[in-house]
Backbone bond lengths (Angstrom), bond angles and torsions (degrees), N, CA, C in turn:
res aa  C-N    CA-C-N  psi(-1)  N-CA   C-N-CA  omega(-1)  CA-C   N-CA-C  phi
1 X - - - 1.450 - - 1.527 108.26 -
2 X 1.489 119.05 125.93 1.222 127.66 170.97 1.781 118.48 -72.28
3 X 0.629 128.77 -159.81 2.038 126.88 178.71 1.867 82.35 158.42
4 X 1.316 87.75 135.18 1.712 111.73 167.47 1.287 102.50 -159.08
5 X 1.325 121.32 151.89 1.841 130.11 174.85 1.556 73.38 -121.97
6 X 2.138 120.21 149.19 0.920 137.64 144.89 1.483 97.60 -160.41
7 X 1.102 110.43 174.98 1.359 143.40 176.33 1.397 109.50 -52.08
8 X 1.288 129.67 130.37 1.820 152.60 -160.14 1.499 87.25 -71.81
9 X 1.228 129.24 144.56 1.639 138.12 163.10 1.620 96.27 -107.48
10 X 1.161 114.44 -172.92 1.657 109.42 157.43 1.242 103.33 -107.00
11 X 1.533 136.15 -21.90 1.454 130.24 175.67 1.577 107.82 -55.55
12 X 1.562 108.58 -4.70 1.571 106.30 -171.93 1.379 112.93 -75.41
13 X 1.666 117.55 -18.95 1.566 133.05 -142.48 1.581 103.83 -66.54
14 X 1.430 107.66 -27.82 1.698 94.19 167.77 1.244 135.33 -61.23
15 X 0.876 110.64 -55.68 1.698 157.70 149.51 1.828 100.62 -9.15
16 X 1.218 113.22 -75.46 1.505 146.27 -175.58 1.820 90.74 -74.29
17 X 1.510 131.89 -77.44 1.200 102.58 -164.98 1.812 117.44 -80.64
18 X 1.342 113.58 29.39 1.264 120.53 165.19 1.682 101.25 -86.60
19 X 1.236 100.30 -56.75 1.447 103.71 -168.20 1.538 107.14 -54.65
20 X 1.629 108.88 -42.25 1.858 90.46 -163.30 1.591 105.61 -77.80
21 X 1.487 127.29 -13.69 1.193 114.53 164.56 1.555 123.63 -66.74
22 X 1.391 98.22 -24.03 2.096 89.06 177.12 1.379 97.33 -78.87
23 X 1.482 130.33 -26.35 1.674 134.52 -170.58 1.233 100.87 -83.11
24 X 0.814 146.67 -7.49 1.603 151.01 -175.96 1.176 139.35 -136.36
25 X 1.519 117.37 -14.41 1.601 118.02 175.75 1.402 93.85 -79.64
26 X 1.286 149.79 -25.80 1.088 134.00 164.63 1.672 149.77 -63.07
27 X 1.821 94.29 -8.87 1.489 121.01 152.69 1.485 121.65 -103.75
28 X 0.939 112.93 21.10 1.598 123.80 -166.88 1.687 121.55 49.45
29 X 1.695 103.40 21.22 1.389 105.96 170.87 1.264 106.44 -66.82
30 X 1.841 104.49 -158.68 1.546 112.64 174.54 1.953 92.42 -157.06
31 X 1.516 92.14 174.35 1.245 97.59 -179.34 1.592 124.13 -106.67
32 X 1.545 115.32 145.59 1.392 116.56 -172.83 1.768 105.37 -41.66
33 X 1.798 108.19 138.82 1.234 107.63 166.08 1.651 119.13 -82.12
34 X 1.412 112.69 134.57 1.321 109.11 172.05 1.536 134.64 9.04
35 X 2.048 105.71 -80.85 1.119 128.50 169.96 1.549 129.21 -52.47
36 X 1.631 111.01 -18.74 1.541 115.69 157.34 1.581 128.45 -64.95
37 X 1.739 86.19 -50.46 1.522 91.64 178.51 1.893 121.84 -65.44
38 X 1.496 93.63 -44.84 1.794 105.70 167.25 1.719 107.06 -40.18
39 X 1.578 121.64 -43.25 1.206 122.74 -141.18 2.221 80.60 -92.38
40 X 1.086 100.80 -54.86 1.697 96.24 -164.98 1.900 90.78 -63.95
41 X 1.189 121.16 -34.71 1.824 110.31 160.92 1.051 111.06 -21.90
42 X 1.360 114.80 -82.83 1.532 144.12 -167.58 1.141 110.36 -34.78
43 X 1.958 106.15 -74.52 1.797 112.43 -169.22 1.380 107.22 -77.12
44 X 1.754 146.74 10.43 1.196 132.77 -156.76 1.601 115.42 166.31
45 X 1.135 99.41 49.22 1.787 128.01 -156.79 1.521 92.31 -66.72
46 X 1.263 114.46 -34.34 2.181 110.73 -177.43 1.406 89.72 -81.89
47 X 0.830 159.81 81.24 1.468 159.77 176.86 1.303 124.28 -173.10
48 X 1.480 89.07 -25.43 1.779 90.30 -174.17 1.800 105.23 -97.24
49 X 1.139 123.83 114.98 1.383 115.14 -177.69 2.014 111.89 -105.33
50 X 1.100 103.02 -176.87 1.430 117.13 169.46 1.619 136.39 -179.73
51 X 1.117 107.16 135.17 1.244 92.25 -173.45 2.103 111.46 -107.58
52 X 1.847 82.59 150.03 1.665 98.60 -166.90 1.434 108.24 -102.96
53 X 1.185 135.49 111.59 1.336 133.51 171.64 2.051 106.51 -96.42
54 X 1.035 112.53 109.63 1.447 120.76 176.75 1.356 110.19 62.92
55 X 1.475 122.65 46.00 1.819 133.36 173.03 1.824 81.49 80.35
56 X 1.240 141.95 27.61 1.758 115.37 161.58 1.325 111.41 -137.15
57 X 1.067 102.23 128.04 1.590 113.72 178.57 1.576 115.12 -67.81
58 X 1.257 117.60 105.26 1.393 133.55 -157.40 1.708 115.31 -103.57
59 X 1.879 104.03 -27.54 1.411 121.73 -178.89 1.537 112.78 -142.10
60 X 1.303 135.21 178.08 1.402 147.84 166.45 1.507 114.77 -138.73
61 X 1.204 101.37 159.72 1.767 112.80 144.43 1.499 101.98 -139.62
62 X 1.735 108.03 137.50 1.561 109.52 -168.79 2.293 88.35 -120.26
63 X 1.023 97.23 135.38 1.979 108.05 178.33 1.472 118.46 -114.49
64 X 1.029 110.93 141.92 1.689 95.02 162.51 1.968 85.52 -144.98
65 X 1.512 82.01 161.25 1.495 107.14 -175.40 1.743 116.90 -96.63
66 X 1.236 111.18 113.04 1.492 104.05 -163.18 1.761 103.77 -131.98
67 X 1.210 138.46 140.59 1.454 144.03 164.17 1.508 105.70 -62.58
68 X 0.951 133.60 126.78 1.347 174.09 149.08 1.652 105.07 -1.48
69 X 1.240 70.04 -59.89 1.867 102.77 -145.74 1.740 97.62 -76.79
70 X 1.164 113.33 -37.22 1.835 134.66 177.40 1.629 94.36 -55.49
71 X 1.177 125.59 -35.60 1.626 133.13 -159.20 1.846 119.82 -107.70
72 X 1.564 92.81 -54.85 1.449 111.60 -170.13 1.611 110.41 62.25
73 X 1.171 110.19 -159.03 1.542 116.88 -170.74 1.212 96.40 -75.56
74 X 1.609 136.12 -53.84 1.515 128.59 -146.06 1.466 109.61 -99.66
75 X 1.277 138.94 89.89 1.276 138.69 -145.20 1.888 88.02 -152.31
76 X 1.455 114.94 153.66 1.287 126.41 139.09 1.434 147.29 -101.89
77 X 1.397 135.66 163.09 1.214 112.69 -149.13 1.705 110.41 -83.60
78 X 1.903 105.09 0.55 1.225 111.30 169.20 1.162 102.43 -68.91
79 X 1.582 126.20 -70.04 1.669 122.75 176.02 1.341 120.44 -25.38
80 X 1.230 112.25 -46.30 1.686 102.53 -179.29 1.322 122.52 -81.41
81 X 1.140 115.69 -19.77 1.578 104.30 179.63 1.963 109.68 -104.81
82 X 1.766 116.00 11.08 1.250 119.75 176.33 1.283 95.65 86.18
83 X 0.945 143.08 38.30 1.582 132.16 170.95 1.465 102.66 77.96
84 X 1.430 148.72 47.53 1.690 159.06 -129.61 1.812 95.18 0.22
85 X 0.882 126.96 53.51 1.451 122.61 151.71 1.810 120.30 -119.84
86 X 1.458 103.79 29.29 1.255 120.17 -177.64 1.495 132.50 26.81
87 X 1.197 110.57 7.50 1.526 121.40 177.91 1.653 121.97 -68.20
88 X 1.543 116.44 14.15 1.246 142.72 148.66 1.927 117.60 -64.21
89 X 1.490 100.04 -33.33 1.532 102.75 169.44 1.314 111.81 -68.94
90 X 1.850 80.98 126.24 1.829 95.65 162.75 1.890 115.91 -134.21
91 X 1.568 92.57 139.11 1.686 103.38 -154.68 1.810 85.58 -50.11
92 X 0.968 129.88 -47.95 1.522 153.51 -153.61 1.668 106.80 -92.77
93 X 1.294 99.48 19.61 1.650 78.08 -176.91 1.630 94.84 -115.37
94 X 1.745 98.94 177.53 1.491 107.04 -145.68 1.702 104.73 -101.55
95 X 1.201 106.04 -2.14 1.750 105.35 -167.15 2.113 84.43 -121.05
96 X 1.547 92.78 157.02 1.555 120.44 165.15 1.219 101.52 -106.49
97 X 1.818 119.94 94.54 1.386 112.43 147.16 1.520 139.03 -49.35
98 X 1.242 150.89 81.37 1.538 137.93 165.32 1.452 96.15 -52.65
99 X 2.057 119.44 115.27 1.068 138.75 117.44 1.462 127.93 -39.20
100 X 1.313 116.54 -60.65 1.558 114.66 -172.56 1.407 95.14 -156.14
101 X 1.545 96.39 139.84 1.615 110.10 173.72 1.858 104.58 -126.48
C-alpha cells in the first residue's frame, strides 16, 4: 500500500467527491460541489491538500487564509468562509482557516 499527502488538483474531484459521499451519507452530510472545490483551487491552491492511498484520493484538508482581526474569536463558520463563497480569503492574511478535514 502506497500513502502520500500532496496538494488537491481538480482532476482529483472524482476521486474526493466519491469519498465524501461514503464519509458522509452516513451522518446525513453531503459532499463538496464541484464549483466550490474548483473555486478554493483557484483563490488558494497551497491550501488545499489530500491524501492518496494507491493513486486515489480517499481524504482532504480544504484552508483559506483570513485576518484575525476582520473575525475575532466569536465568528461562524458561515462568516468565515463569506456565506461558502470564500471571498473571506486573503493572500495576506495572518490566520490558516481549516474548512474541512
Amino acid at each position: 500500500m502506497h500513502i502520500q499527502t500532496r496538494n488537491l488538483q481538480k482532476a482529483d474531484y472524482p476521486d474526493l467527491k466519491e469519498a465524501m459521499i461514503e464519509v458522509y451519507s452516513g451522518i446525513g452530510g453531503d459532499y463538496w460541489e464541484k464549483s466550490k472545490i474548483t473555486k478554493l483551487l483557484n483563490i488558494f491552491p497551497e491550501g488545499q491538500f489530500c491524501v492518496e492511498v494507491d493513486s486515489k484520493v480517499v481524504a482532504c484538508a480544504l484552508a483559506i487564509r483570513i485576518n484575525h482581526e476582520d473575525f475575532g474569536d466569536n465568528h461562524t463558520y458561515y462568516e468565515i468562509t463569506g456565506g461558502y463563497t470564500f471571498s473571506t480569503h486573503n493572500d495576506d492574511g495572518d490566520y490558516l482557516y481549516g474548512i474541512e478535514v
